[in-house]
PDB file as gemmi writes it, atoms N, CA and C in Angstrom:
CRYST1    1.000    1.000    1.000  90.00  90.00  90.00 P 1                      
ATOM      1  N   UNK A   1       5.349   5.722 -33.075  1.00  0.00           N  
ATOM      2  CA  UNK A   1       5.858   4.476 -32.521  1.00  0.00           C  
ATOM      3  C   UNK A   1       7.364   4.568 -32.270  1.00  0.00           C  
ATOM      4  N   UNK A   2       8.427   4.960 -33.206  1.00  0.00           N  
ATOM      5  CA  UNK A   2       9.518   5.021 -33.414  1.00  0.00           C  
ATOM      6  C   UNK A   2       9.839   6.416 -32.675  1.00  0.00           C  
ATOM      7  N   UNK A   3       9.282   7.780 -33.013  1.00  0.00           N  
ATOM      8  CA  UNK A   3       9.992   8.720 -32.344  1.00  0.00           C  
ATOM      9  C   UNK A   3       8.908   9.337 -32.068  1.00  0.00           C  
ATOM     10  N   UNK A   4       9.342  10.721 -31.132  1.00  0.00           N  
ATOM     11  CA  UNK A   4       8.603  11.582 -30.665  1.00  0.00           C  
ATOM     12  C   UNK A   4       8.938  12.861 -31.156  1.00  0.00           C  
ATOM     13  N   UNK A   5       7.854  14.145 -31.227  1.00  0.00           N  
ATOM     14  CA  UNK A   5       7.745  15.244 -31.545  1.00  0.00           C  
ATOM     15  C   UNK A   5       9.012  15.854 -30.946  1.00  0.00           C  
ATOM     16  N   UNK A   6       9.726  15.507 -30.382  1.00  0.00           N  
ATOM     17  CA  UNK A   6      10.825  15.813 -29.404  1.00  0.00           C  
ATOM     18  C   UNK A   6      12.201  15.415 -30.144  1.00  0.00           C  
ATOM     19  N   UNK A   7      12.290  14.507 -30.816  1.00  0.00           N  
ATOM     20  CA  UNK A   7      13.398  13.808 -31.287  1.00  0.00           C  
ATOM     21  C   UNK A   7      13.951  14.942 -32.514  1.00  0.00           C  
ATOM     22  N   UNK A   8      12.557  15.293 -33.633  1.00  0.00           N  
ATOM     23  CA  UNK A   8      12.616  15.811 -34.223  1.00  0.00           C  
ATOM     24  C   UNK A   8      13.618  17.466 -33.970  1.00  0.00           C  
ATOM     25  N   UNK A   9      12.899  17.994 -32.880  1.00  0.00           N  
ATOM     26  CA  UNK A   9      13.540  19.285 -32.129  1.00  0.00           C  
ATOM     27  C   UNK A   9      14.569  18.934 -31.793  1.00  0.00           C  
ATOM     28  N   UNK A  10      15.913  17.882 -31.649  1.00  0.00           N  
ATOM     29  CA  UNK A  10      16.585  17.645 -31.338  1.00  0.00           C  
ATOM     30  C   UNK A  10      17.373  17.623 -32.649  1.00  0.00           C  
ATOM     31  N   UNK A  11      16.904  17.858 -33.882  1.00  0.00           N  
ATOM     32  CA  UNK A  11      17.685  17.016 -34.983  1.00  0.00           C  
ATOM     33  C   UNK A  11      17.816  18.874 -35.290  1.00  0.00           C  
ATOM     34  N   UNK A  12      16.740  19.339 -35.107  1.00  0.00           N  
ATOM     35  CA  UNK A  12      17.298  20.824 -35.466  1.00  0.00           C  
ATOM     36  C   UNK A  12      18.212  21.555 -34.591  1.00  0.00           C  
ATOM     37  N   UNK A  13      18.194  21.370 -33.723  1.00  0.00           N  
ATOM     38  CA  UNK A  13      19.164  21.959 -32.460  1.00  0.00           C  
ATOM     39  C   UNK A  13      20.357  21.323 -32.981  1.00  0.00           C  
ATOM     40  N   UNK A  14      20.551  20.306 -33.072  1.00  0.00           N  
ATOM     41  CA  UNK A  14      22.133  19.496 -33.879  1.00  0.00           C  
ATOM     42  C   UNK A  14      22.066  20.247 -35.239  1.00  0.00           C  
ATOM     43  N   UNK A  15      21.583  20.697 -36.258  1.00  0.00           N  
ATOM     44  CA  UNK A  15      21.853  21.141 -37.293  1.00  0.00           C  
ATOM     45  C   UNK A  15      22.250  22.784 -36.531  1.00  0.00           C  
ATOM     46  N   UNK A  16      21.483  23.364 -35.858  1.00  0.00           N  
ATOM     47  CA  UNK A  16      21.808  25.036 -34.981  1.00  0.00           C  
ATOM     48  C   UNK A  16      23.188  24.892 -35.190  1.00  0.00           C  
ATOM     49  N   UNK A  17      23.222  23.892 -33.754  1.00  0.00           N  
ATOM     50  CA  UNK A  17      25.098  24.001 -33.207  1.00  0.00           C  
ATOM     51  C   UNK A  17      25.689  23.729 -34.124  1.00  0.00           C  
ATOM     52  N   UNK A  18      25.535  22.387 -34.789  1.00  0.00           N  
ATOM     53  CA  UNK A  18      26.534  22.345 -36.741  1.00  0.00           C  
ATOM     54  C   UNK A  18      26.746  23.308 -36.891  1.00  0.00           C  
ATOM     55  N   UNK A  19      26.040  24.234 -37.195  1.00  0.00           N  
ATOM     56  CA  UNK A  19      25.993  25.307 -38.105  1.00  0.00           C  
ATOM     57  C   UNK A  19      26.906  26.421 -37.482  1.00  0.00           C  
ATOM     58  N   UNK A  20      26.831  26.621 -36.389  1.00  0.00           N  
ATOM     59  CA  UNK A  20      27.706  27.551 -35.811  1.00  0.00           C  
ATOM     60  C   UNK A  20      28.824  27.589 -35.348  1.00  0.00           C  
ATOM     61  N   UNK A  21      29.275  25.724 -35.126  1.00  0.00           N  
ATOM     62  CA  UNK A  21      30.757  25.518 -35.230  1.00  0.00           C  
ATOM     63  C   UNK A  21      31.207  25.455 -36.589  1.00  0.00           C  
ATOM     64  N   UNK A  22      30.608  25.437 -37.738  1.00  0.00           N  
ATOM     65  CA  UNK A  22      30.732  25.723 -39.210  1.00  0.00           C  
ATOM     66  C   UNK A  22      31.702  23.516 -39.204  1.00  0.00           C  
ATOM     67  N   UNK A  23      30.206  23.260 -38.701  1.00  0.00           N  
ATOM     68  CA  UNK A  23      31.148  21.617 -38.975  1.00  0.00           C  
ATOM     69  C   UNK A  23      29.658  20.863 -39.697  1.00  0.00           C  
ATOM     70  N   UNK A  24      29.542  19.712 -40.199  1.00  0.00           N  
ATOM     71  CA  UNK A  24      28.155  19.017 -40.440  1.00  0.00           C  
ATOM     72  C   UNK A  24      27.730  18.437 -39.090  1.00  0.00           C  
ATOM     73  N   UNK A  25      26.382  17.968 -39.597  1.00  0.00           N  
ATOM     74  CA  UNK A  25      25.601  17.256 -38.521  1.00  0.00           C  
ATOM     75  C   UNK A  25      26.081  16.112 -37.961  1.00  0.00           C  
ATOM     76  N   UNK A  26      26.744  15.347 -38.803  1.00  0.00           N  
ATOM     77  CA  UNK A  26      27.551  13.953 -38.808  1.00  0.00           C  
ATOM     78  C   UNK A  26      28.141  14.133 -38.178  1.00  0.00           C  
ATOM     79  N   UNK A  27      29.378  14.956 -38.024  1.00  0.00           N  
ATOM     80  CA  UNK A  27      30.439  15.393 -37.156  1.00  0.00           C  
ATOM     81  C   UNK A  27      29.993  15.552 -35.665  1.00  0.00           C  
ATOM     82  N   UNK A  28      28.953  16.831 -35.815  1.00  0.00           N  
ATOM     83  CA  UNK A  28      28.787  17.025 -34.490  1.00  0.00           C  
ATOM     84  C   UNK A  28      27.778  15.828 -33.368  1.00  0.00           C  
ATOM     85  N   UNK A  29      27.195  15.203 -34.258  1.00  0.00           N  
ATOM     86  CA  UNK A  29      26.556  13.787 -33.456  1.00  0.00           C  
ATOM     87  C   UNK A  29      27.839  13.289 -32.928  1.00  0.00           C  
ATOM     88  N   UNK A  30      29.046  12.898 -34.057  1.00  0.00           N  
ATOM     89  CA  UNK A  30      30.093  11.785 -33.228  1.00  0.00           C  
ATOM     90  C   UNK A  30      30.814  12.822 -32.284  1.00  0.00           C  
ATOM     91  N   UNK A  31      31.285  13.873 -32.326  1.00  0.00           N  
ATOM     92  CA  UNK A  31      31.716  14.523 -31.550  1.00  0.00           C  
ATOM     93  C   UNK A  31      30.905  14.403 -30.089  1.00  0.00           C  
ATOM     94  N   UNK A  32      29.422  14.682 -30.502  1.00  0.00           N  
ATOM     95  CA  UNK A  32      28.475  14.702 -28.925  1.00  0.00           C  
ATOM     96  C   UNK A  32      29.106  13.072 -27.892  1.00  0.00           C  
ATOM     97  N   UNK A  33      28.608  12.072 -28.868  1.00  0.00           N  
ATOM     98  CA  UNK A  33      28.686  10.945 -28.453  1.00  0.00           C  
ATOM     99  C   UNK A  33      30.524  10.344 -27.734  1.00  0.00           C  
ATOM    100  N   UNK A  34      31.014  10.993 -28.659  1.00  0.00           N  
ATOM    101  CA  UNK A  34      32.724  10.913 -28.001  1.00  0.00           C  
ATOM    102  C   UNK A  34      32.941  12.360 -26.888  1.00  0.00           C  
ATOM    103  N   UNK A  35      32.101  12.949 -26.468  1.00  0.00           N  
ATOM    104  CA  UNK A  35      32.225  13.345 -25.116  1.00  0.00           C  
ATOM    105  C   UNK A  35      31.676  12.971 -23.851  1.00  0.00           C  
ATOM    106  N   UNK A  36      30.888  11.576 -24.800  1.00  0.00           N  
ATOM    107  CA  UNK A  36      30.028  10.819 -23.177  1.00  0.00           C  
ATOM    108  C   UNK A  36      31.717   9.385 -22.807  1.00  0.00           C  
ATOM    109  N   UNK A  37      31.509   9.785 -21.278  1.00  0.00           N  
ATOM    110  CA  UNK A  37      32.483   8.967 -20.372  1.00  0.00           C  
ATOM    111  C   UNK A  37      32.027   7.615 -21.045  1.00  0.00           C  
ATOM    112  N   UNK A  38      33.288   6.973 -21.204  1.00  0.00           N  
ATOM    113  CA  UNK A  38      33.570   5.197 -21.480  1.00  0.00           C  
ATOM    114  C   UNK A  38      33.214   4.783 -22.957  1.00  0.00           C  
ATOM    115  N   UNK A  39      33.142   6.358 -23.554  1.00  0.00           N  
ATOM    116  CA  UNK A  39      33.061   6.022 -25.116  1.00  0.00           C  
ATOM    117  C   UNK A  39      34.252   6.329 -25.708  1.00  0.00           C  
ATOM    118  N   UNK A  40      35.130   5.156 -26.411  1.00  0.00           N  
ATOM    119  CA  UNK A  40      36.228   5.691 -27.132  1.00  0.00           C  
ATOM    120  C   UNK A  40      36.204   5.146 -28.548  1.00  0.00           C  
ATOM    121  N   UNK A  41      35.397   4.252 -28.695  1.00  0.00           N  
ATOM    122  CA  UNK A  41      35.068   4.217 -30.195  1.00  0.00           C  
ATOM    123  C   UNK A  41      33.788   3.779 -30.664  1.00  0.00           C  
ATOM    124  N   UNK A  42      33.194   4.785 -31.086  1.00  0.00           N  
ATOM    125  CA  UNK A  42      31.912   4.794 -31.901  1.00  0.00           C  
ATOM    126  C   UNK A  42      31.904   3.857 -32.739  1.00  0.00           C  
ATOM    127  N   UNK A  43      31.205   3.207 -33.317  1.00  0.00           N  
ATOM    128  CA  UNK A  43      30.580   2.794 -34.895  1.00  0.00           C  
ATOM    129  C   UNK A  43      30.287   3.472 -35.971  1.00  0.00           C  
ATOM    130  N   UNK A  44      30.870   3.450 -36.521  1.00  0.00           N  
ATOM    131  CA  UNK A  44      30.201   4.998 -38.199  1.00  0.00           C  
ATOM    132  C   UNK A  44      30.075   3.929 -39.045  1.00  0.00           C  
ATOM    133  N   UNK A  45      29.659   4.086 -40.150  1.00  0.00           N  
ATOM    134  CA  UNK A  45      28.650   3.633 -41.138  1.00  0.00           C  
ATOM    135  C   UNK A  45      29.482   4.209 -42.695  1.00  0.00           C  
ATOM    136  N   UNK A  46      30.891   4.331 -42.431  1.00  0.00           N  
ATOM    137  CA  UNK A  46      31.211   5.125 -43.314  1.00  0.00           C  
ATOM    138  C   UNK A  46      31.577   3.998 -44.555  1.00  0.00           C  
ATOM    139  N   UNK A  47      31.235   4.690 -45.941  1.00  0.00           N  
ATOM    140  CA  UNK A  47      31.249   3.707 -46.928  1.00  0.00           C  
ATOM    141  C   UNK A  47      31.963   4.362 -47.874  1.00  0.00           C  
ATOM    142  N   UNK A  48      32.348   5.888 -47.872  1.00  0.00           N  
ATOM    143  CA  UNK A  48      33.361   6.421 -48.840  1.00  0.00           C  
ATOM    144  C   UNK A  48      34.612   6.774 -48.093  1.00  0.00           C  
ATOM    145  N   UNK A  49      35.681   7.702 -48.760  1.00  0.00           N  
ATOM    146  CA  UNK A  49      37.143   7.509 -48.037  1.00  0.00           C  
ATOM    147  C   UNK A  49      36.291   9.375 -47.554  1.00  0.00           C  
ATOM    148  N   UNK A  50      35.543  10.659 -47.762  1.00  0.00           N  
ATOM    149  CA  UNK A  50      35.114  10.949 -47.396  1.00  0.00           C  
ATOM    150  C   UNK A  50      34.486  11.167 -45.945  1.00  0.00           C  
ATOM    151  N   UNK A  51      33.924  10.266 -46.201  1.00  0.00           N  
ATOM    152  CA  UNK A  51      33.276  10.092 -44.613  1.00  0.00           C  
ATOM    153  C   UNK A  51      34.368   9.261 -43.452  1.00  0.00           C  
ATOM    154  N   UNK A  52      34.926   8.672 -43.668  1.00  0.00           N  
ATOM    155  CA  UNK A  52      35.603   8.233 -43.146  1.00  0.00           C  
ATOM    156  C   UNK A  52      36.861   9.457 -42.327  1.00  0.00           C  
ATOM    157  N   UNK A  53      37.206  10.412 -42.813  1.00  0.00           N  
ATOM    158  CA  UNK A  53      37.921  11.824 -43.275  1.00  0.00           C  
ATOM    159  C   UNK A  53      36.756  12.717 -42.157  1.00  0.00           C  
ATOM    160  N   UNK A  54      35.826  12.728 -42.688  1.00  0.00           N  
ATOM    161  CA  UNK A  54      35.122  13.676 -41.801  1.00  0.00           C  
ATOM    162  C   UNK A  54      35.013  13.173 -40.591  1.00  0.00           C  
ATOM    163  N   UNK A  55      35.026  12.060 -40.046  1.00  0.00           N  
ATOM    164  CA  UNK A  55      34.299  11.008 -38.715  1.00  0.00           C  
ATOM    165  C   UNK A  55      35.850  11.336 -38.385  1.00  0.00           C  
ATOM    166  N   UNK A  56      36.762  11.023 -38.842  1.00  0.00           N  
ATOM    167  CA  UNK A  56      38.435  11.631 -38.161  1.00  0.00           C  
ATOM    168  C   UNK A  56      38.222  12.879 -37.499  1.00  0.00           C  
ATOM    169  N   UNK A  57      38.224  14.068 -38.604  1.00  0.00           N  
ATOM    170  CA  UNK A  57      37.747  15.235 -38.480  1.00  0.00           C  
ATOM    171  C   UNK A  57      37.242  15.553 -37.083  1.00  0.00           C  
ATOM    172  N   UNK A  58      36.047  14.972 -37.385  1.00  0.00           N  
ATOM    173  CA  UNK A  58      35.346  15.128 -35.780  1.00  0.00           C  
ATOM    174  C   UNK A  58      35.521  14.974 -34.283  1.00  0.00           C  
ATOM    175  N   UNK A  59      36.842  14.068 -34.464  1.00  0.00           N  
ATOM    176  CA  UNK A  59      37.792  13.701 -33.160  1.00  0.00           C  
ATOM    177  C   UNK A  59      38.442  15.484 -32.399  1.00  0.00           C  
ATOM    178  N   UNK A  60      38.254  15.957 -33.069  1.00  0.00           N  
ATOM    179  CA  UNK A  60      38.529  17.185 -32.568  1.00  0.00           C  
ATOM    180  C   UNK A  60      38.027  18.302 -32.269  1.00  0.00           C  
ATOM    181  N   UNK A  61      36.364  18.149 -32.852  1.00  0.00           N  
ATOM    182  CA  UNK A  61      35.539  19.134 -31.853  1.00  0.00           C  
ATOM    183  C   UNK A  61      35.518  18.934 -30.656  1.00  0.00           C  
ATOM    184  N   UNK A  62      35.432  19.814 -29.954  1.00  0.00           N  
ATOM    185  CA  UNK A  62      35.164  20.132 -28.864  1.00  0.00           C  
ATOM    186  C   UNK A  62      33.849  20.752 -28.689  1.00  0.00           C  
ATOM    187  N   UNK A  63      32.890  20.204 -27.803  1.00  0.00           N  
ATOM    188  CA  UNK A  63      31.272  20.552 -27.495  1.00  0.00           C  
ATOM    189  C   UNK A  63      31.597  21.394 -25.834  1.00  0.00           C  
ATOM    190  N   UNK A  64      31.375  22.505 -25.646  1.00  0.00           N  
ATOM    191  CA  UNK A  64      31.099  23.005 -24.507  1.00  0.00           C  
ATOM    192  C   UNK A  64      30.410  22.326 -23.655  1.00  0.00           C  
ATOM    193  N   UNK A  65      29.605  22.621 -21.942  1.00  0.00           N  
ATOM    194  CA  UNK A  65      28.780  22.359 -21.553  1.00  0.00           C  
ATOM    195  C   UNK A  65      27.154  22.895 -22.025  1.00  0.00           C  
ATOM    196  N   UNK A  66      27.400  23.992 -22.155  1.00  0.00           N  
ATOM    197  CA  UNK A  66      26.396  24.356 -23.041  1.00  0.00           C  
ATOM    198  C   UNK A  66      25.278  23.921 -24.165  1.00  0.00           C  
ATOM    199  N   UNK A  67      26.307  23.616 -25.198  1.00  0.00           N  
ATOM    200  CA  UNK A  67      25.743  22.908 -26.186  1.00  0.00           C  
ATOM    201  C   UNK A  67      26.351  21.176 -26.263  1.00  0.00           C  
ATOM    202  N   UNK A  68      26.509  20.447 -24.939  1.00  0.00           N  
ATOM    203  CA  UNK A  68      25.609  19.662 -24.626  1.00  0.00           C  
ATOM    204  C   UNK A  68      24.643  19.517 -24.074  1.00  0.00           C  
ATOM    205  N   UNK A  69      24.316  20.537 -23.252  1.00  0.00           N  
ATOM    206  CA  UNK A  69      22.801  20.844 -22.444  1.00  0.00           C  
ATOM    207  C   UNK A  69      21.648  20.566 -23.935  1.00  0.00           C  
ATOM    208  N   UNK A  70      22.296  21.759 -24.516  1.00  0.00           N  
ATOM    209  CA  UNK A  70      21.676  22.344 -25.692  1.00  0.00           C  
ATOM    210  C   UNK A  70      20.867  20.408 -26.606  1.00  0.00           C  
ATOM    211  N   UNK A  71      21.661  19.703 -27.042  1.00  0.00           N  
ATOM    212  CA  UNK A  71      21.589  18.658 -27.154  1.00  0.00           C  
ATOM    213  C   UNK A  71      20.780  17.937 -26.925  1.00  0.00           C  
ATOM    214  N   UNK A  72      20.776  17.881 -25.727  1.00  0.00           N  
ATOM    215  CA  UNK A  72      20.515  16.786 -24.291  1.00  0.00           C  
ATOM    216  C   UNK A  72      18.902  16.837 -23.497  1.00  0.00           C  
ATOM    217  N   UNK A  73      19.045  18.584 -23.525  1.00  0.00           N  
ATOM    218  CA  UNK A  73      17.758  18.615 -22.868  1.00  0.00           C  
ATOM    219  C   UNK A  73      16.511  17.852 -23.145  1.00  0.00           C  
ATOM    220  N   UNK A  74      16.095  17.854 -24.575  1.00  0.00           N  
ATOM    221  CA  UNK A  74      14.927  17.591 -25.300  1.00  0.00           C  
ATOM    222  C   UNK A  74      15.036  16.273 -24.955  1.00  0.00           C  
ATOM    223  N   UNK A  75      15.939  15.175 -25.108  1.00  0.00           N  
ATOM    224  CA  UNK A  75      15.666  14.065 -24.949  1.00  0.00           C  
ATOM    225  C   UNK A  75      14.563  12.795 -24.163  1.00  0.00           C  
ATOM    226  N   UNK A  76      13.767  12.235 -24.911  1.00  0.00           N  
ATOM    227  CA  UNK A  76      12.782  11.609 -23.629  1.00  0.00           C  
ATOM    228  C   UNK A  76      13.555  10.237 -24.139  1.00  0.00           C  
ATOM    229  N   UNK A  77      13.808   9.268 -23.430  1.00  0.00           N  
ATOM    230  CA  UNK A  77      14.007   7.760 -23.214  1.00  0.00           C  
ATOM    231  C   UNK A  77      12.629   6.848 -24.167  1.00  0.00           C  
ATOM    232  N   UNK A  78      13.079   6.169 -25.110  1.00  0.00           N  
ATOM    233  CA  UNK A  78      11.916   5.220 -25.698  1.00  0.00           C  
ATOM    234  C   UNK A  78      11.915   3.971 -25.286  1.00  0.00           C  
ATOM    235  N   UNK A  79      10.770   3.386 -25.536  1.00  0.00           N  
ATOM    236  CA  UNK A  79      10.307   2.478 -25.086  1.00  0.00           C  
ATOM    237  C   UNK A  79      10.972   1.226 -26.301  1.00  0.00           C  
ATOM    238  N   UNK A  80      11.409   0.435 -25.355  1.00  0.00           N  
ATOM    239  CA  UNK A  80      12.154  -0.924 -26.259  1.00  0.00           C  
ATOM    240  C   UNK A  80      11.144  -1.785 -26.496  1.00  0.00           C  
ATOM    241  N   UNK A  81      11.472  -2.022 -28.312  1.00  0.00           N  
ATOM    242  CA  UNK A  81      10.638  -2.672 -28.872  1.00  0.00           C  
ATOM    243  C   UNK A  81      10.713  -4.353 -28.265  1.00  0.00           C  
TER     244      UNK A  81                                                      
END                                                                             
């Protein structure tokens, strides 16, 4: 109902690229999302001084075209509840 077999393959491909910019998953989601046009401030969920530190952090990856393809591809559009 909620996701697809697809979403899942998407959560490992974000842990891949994590892993090989040697950053977390957290990071590289806000990083993805602060390279889409007319986004300049996300929402984070941050509740320690930690996370808050890392979501900074993340202002400074840089995602290739690549591994936003990488990202991106799998994606299917869901249906609004």
């Amino acid at each position: 109902l909620y996701y697809a077999d697809s979403d899942f393959e998407i959560v490992e491909r974000l842990k891949i690229v994590a892993e090989k910019k040697q950053v977390k998953p957290a990071q590289l989601a806000l990083a993805w999302i602060l390279s889409k046009p007319g986004v300049c401030a996300p929402i984070i969920g941050a509740s320690k001084m930690y996370q808050l530190e890392e979501a900074v952090a993340a202002t400074s990856i840089k995602l290739s075209d690549e591994e936003i393809k990488t990202l991106e591809e799998l994606y299917q559009p869901h249906r609004v509840l």
